[in-house]
C-alpha positions in Angstrom: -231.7 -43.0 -67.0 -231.1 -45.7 -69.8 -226.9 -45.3 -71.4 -224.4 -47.0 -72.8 -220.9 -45.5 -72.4 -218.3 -47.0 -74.3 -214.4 -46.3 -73.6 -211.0 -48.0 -74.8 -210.7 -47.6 -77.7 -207.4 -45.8 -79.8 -204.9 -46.4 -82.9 -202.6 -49.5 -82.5 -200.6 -50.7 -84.7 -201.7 -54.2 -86.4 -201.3 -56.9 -84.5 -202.0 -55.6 -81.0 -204.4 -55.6 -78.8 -207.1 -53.4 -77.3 -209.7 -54.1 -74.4 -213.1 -51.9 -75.0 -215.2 -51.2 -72.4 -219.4 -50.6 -71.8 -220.7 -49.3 -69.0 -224.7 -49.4 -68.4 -226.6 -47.6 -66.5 -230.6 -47.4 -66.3 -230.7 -51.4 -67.4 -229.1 -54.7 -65.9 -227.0 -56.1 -68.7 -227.5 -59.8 -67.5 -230.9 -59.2 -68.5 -230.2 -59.3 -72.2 -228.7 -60.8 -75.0 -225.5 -58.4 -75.5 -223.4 -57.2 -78.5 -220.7 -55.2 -79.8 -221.4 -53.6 -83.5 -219.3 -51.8 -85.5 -219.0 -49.3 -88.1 -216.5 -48.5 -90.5 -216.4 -45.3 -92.6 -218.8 -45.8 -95.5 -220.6 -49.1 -94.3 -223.2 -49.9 -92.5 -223.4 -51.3 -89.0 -222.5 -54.9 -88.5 -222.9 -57.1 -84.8 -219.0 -58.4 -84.4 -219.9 -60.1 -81.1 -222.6 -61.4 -78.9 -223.2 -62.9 -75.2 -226.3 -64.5 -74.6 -228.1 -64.1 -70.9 -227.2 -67.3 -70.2 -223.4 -66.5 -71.1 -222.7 -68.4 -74.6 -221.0 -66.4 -77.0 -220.9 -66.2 -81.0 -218.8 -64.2 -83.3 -218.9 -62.8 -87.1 -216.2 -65.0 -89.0 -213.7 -62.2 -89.8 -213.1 -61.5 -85.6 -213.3 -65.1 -84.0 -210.2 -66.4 -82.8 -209.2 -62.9 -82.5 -212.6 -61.1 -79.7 -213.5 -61.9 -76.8 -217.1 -60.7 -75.5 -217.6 -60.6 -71.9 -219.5 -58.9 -69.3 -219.1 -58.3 -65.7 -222.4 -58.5 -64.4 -221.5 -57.1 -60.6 -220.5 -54.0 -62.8 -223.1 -54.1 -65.1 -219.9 -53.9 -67.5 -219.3 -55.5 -71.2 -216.4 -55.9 -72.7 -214.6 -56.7 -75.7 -211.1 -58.0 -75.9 -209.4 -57.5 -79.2 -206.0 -58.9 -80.1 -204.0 -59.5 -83.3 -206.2 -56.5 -84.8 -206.1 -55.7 -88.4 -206.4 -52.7 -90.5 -209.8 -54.0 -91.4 -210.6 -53.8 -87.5 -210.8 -50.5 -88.2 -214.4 -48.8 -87.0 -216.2 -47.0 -84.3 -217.4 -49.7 -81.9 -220.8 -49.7 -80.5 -222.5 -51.6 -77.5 -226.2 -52.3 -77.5 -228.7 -55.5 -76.4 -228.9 -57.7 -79.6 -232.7 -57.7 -78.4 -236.3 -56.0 -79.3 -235.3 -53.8 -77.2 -232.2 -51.1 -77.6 -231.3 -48.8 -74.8 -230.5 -45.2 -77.1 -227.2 -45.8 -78.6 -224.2 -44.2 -76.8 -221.2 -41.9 -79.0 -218.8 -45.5 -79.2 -215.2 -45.6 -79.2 -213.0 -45.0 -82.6 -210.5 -48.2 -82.6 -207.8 -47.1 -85.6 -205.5 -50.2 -86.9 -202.2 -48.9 -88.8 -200.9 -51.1 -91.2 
């Protein structure tokens, strides 16, 4: 069965850091091109992050410096590493393959930034 199950997330204050989690099943991530989304309240989905099969990575403007993407492939595993977060961090984060194809999309996990 094809699923995404994404964990980690929580309120933090600004500033500090948060690892998220996304663990596959049914699919081998390695096999895609894969990305963490998020959506705030009010506002549409938006790709934050993005590892390529081959391993490069690429960011959205506001997060890089800040997110890092990676994936363990032995655990079929992606993660996100999140540090100095900001208010505007604020979103339910979502994992998917930035591909054609999308595994269904899992519930994501609510990261809350206080100011």
């Amino acid at each position: 069965q094809v699923r995404l199950v994404e964990s980690g997330g929580g309120l933090v204050q600004a500033g500090g850091s948060l690892r998220l989690s996304c663990a596959a099943s049914g699919f081998t991530i390695r096999a895609y091109n894969m990305a963490w989304y998020r959506q705030a309240s009010g506002k549409e989905r938006e790709l934050v992050a993005d590892i390529t099969r081959a391993g490069s990575t690429n960011y959205v403007g506001t997060v890089k410096g800040r997110f890092t993407i990676s994936r363990d492939s032995a655990g079929n595993v992606l993660y996100l590493h999140m540090n100095s977060l900001k208010p505007e961090d604020t979103a339910r984060y979502l994992c998917n393959t930035k591909d054609a194809w999308r595994a269904p999309w899992g519930q994501g996990t609510q990261v809350t930034v206080s100011p």
